[in-house]
N, C-alpha and C positions, 0 to 999 in steps of 0.2 A: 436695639441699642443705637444710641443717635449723637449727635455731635454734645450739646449743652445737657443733655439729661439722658436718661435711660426709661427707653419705650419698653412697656411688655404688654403684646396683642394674642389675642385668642382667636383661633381658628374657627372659624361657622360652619362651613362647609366642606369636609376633608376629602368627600368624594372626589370633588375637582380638583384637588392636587394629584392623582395620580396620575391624570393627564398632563405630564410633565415638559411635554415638544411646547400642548395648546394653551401651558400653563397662563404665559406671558397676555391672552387676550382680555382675559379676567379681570389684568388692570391697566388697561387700556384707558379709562376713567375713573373719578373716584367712590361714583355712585356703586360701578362695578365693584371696585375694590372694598368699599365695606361692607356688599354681601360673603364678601371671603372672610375679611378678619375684622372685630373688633376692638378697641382701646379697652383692657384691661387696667395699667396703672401708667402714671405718670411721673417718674421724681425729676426734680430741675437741681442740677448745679447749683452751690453757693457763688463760687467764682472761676477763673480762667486757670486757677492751681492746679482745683480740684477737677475738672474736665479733663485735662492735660494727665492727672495723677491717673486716673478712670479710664483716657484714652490708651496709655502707655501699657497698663496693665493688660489690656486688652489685646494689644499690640502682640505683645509678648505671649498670651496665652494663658493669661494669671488671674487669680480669681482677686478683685478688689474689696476693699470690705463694705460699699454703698454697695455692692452689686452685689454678696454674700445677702445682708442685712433684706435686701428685697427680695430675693428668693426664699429665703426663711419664711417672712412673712407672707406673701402673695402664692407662690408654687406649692408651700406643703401642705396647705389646705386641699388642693386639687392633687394631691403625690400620686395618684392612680394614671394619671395623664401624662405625654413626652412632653420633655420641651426640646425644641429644635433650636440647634446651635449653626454659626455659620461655619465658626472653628472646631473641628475637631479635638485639638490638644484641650481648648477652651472646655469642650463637654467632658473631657477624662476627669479633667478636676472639677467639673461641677458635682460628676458621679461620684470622685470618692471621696470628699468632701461631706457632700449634703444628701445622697444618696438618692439623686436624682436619675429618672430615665430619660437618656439625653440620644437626640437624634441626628446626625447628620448622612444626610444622602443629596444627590444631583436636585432633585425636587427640592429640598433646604435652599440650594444654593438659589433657585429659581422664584423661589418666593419671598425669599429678600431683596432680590433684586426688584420684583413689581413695588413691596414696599417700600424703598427705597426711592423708588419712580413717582407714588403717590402721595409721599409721605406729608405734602403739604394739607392734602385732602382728608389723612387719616387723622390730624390734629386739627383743631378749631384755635380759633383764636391766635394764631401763631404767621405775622406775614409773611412774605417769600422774602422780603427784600431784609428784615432783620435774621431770617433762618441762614441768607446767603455770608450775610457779614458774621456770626456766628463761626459757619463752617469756615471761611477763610481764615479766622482768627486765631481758632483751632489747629489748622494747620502750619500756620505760619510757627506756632509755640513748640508742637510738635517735629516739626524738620528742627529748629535750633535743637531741641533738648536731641534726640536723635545723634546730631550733628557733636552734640558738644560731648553727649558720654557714651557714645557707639562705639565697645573694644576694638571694632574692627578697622576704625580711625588711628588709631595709636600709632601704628606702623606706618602711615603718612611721614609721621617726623623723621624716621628709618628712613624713606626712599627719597626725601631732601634734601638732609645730611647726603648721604654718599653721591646724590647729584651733583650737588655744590662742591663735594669732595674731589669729583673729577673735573669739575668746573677751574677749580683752583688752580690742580695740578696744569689745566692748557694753561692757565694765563701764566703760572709763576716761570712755565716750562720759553711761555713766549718774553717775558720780560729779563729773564737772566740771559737768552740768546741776544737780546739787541742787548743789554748792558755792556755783556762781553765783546762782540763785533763795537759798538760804542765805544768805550775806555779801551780798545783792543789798541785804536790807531794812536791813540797816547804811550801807553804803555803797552804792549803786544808779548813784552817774555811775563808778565806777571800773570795772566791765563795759563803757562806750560807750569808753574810753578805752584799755583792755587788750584788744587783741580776739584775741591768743592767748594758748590757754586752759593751758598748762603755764605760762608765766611771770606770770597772773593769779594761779595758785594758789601758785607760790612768795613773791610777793610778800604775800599774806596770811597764808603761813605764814611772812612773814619778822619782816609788822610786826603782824599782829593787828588791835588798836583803828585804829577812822583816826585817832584824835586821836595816833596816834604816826607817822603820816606826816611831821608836819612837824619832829621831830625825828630819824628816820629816813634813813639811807643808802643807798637801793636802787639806785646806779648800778651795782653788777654786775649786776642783773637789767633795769633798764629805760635808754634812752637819755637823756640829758639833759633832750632837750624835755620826753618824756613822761613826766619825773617831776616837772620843774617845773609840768605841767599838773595831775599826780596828788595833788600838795601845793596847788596853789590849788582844787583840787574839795576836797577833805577839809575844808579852813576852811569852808565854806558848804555843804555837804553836806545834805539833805534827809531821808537815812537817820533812822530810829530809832536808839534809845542799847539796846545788848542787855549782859548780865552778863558779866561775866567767864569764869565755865562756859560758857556759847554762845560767846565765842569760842573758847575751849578745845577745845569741839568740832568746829567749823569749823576748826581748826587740824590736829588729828588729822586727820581728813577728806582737809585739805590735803595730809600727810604721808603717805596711799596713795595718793593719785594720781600724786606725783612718785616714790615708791616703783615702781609698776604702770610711770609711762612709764618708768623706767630700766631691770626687763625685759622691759619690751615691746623697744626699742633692741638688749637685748642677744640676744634670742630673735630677734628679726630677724637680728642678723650670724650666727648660727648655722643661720638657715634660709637664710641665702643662702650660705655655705661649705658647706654640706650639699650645696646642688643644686649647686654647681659641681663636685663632690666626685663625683655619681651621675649629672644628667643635665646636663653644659657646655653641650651644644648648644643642649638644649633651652631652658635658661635664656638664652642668649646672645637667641634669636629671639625670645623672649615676655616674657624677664623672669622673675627667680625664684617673684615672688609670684603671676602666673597659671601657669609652671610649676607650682607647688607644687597652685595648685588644684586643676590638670588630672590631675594624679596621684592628689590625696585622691579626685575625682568617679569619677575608672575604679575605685579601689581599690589598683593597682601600675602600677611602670614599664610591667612586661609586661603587665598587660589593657590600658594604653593605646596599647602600640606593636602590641596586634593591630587595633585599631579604623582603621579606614580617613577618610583625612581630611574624607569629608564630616560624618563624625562627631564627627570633631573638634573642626568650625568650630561643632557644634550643640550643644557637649558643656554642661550648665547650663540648653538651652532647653527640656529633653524638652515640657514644661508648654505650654509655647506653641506647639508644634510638634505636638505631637496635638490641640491647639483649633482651630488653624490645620486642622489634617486633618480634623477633625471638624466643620468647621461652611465648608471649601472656601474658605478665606480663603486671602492670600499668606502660606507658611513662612516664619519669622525666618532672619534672614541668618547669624546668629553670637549666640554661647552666650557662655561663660567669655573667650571670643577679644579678643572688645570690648574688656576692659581691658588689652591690649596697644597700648604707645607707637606701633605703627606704624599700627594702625587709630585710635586718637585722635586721628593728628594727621591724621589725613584729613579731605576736605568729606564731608559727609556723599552725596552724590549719588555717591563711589569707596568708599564702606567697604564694600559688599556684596560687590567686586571684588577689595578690596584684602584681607578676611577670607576669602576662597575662594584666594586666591593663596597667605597664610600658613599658613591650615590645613596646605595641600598640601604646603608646604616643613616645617611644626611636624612633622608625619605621619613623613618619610622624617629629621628630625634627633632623635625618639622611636626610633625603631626604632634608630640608629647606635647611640643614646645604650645601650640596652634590649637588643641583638644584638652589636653590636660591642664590636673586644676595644679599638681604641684610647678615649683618655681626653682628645685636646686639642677645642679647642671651634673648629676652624678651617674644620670642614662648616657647623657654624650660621652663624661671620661670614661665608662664601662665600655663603649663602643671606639670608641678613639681608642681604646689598647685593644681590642680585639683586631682591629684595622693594623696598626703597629705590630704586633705580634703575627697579623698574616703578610706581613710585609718583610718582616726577615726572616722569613721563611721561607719567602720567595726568593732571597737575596743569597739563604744558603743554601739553597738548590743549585746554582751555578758554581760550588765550591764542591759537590760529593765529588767521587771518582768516578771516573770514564768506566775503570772495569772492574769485574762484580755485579756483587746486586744494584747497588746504586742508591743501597739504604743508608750504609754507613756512611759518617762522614770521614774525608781523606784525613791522614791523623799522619805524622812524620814519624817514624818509629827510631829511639836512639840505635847508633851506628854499633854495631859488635862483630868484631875481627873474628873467626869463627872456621880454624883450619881445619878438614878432614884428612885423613889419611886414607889413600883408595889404593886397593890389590889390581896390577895390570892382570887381565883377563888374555893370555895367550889367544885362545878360542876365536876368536875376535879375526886373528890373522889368518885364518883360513878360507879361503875362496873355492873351495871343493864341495858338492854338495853330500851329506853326510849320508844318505841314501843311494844307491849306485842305481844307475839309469841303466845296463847292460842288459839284455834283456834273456830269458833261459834257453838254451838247447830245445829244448820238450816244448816252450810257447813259438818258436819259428818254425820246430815242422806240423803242427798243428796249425798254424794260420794259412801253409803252404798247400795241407790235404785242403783246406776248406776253397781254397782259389782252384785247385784240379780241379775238384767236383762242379762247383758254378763254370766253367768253362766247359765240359763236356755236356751240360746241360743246355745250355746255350746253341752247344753244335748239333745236338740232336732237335731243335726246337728248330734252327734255320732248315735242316734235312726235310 
């Protein structure tokens, strides 16, 4: 098979292909090369569609139907014969298909490559210099189409979105810092008063001067109270008096930040219709926005759904994780993971548990997401409550009793007054033991013969 048309060559000599190392000598030249194989058939492309259409399929492993069509007719005459393929997946469907005996071994690989080497010599009439502009033509069609419907590209938009996501957040983070130090030395009590930072900068882009505060209307941007506050600071105000240009500029100013958060806002609903779009699941357990990161850190859905979930949980820590290795400390527990709603809301004494429990389920709702043909997010919510459900489990663990088994949970029992009547036990007052210790007449002259006898024994034994 060839770039503008589809070659099929018959073998002459099969002996020397088992010599597989000395294969390559064979076609060294093309005189060599066609005592090995001959041109059996020839079909040419109509145009750069259908190449591109023939090249793709190929690509892919898939049987075309100019290249059905010529197997039909040229191979099933000969159906006693192999034909040798260079792909494997390629020969599964020629076989079951057309029920062809299809070969591929190291040897296949080795004899494509010679023709491939000689290929100018095994066609007549065909120059080098139009075969070469051919092949590049081919591929230049091929990388675009590749390029433009390659599922594995999709998730490109994923990891630019949330680039740009945190791209935003430095600038918006740097621009409302000078606003505030800026308008600060003007006015300086309306930052203690406005403490969020988008309706602070509307407000100065609405009224400028403070001395137009108290002639100013800002109840669509601030509540009641706080603008009757905002009016009696301005009257007594400690600021410096700045020019008109300064505020002007401070205005501008004002007018990209509210600019930046309106597409910040909109680049957000876009990054989160995207991932519901690409990976539901995955989003459903984590949430779009470490979704989203989890994807930029692998680079694709697919490097991430090859990664195995301890990897997962660590994916953001590499850094800390080989220091940790490096100097024999405890490994961090969780990476990128952390800022998922379900390990936040944990005590911190369950998040090591509860970020090894998620990993493990983010892991297998990646892969669905990344391998599988469905599209609903109903594997993630099944796993999101399993996750939830082993999480207050761990939260009522901390609440059984101290004593007992430790099974039951502590339960407050209602309070019941509950008087007995008790009989005093005389018995009790006696300190005498109820057994007499005295010992008998008859056991002390008996212990007294046994001391006589051991004593006279004794004196006769010194004698």
């Amino acid at each position: 098979v060839c770039v503008f048309f589809f070659l099929l060559l018959q073998v002459l000599n099969e002996k020397k292909l088992q010599e597989v190392d000395s294969l390559w000598k064979e076609f060294e030249t093309p005189e060599k090369a066609n005592k090995i194989v001959k041109l059996k058939h020839f079909e040419k492309f109509q145009d750069t569609t259908e190449a591109l259409a023939a090249s793709t399929a190929l690509v892919e492993g898939k049987l075309s139907k100019n290249l059905k069509k010529i197997l039909k007719k040229i191979v099933a005459k000969d159906a006693h014969e192999q034909l040798a393929v260079a792909d494997a997946k390629l020969g599964g469907v020629i076989k079951d298909k057309l029920n062809l005996s299809c070969i591929h071994s190291p040897m296949v690989t080795e004899l494509m490559r010679g023709i491939r080497s000689q290929i100018e010599g095994l066609i007549t009439g065909l120059p080098s210099r139009e075969m070469a502009a051919m092949c590049l033509g081919l591929a230049h069609s091929l990388s675009r189409y590749k390029l433009k419907f390659s599922p594995d590209k999709v998730d490109t938009m994923i990891i630019q979105a949330i680039s740009l996501l945190d791209d935003l957040d430095k600038e918006l983070n740097n621009y409302i810092m000078r606003c505030r130090e800026w308008y600060g030395w003007h006015f300086p009590e309306l930052g203690k008063i406005i403490t969020d930072n988008l309706t602070y900068c509307k407000c100065v882009q609405k009224v400028g001067d403070r001395s137009n505060f108290a002639s100013s209307d800002v109840s669509d941007i601030l509540p009641e109270e706080i603008e009757e506050d905002v009016k009696a600071a301005a009257e007594i105000s400690m600021g410096t008096e700045v020019s008109e240009e300064d505020i002007n500029n401070i205005i501008h100013l004002c007018d990209q930040v509210v600019e930046i958060s309106e597409y910040r806002t909109q680049l957000y609903d876009y990054l989160k219709n995207r991932m519901m779009a690409i990976a539901p699941n995955l989003t459903v357990m984590v949430g779009e926005l470490v979704g989203a990161r989890l994807i930029a850190h692998a680079g694709s859905l697919l490097n991430l759904a090859k990664h195995p979930a301890s990897t997962v949980q660590l994916l953001g820590a590499e850094k800390a994780l080989f220091r940790a290795l490096k100097t024999k400390r405890d490994t961090p527990k969780f990476g990128l993971i952390y800022h998922a709603s379900l390990v936040g809301q944990t005590n911190t004494k369950n998040k090591g548990k509860i970020s090894r429990m998620l990993a493990a389920k983010t892991a297998l709702t990646i892969r669905y997401d990344a391998l599988g043909e469905d599209t609903s997010a109903e594997m993630g919510a099944e796993n999101r409550l399993k996750v939830e459900t082993r999480l207050r489990l761990l939260e009522e663990r901390g609440m059984r009793r101290i004593s007992g088994t430790g099974k039951a949970l502590a339960r407050a029992d209602k309070y019941q007054n509950k008087s007995e009547i008790k009989v005093f036990d005389p018995s009790g007052d006696s300190t005498l033991p109820a057994v007499s210790k005295k010992r008998k007449i008859q056991e002390v002259e008996e212990q007294d013969t046994e001391v006589a006898v051991k004593a006279k024994k004794f004196k006769a034994e010194m004698k």
